[in-house]
N, C-alpha and C positions, 0 to 999 in steps of 0.2 A: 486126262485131257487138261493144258492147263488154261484153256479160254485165249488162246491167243488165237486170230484168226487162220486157218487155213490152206492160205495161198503164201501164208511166210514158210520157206524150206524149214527141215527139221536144224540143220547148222546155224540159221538164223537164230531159231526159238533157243536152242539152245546155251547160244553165245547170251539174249538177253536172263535166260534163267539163273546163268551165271552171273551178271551182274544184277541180279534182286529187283527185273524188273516186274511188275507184276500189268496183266492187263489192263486192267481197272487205274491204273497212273499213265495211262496213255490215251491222249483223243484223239480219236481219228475225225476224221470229214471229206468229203469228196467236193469237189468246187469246180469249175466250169476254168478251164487251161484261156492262158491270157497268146497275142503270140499272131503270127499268120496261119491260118487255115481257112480262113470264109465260115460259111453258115456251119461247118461240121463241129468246127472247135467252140464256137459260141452255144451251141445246142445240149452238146454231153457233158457231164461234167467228169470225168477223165481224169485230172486232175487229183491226185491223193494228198491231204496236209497233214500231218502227226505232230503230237507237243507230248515231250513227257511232262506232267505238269509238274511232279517233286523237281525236277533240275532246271525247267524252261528249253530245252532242248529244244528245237523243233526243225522238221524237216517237211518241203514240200516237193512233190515231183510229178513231172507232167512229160518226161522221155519219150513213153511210147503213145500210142493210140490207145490202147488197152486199158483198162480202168486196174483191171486184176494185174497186169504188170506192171504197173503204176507203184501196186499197194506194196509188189513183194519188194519191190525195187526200194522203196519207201521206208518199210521196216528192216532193210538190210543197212540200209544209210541210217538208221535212227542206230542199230544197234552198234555200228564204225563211231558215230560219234559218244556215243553216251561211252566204249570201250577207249575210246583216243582220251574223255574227259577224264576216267578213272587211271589211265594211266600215267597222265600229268600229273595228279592229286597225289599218288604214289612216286612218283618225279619228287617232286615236290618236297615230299615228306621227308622222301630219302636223302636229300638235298640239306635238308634243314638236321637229319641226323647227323650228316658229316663235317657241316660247319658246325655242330655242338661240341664233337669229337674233336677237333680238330684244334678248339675254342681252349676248352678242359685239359687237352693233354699234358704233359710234362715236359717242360724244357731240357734238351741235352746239356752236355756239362759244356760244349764249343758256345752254344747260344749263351748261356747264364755268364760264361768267360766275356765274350764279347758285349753283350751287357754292363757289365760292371764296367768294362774300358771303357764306355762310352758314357756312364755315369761320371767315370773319374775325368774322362777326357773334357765334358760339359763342366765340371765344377772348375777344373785349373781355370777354364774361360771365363768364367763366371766371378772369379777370384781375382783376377786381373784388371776387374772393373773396379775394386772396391778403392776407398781413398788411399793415398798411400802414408803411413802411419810416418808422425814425423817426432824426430828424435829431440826433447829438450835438455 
């Protein structure tokens, strides 16, 4: 058993064990649903809120009437986001390895050719500013 509650499906629990969630970094709380309903929704607290506290994630949900489908619905959404965050960060990383590569590679011999033209092409410009040397 890993202490995760009950009414999350096994595909749930599983997707958070995959990312390293552990029970004990999640707060749950149940809270009274905000909303139209009259005396029912002011009474129950229905309402499911979860925070992973290691990232700040947090998700509340107040969809059904049901407290228990609240929760599972709740920790299916906590495990979508915390899985959507980890795979920006990996986005991310991957991103920053190809501008490394990309950064580092080796010029072709057309680029280093065209380079140099445009060294040489800048200096004739640059030369034609200077004063012009006068004959005594």
């Amino acid at each position: 058993m890993t202490g995760f509650p009950l009414q999350i499906e096994p595909g749930v629990r599983r997707r958070l064990e995959a990312l390293g969630v552990s029970p004990g970094d999640v707060v749950e709380s149940f809270v009274r649903g905000t909303g139209p309903g009259g005396q029912k929704i002011n009474k129950t607290a229905s309402t499911v809120w979860l925070q992973h506290r290691p990232t700040g994630v947090a998700v509340r949900c107040q969809a059904e009437r049901s407290q228990a489908v609240n929760r599972a619905r709740a920790w299916a959404e906590l495990a979508e986001k915390l899985a959507a965050r980890a795979r920006a960060a990996d986005a991310a990383a991957q991103a920053a390895r190809e501008a490394e590569r990309r950064r580092t590679r080796q010029k072709s011999r057309a680029q280093k050719a065209r380079m140099i033209e445009a060294k040489q092409h800048r200096a004739r410009i640059k030369g034609a500013r200077r004063r012009a040397e006068t004959e005594s």
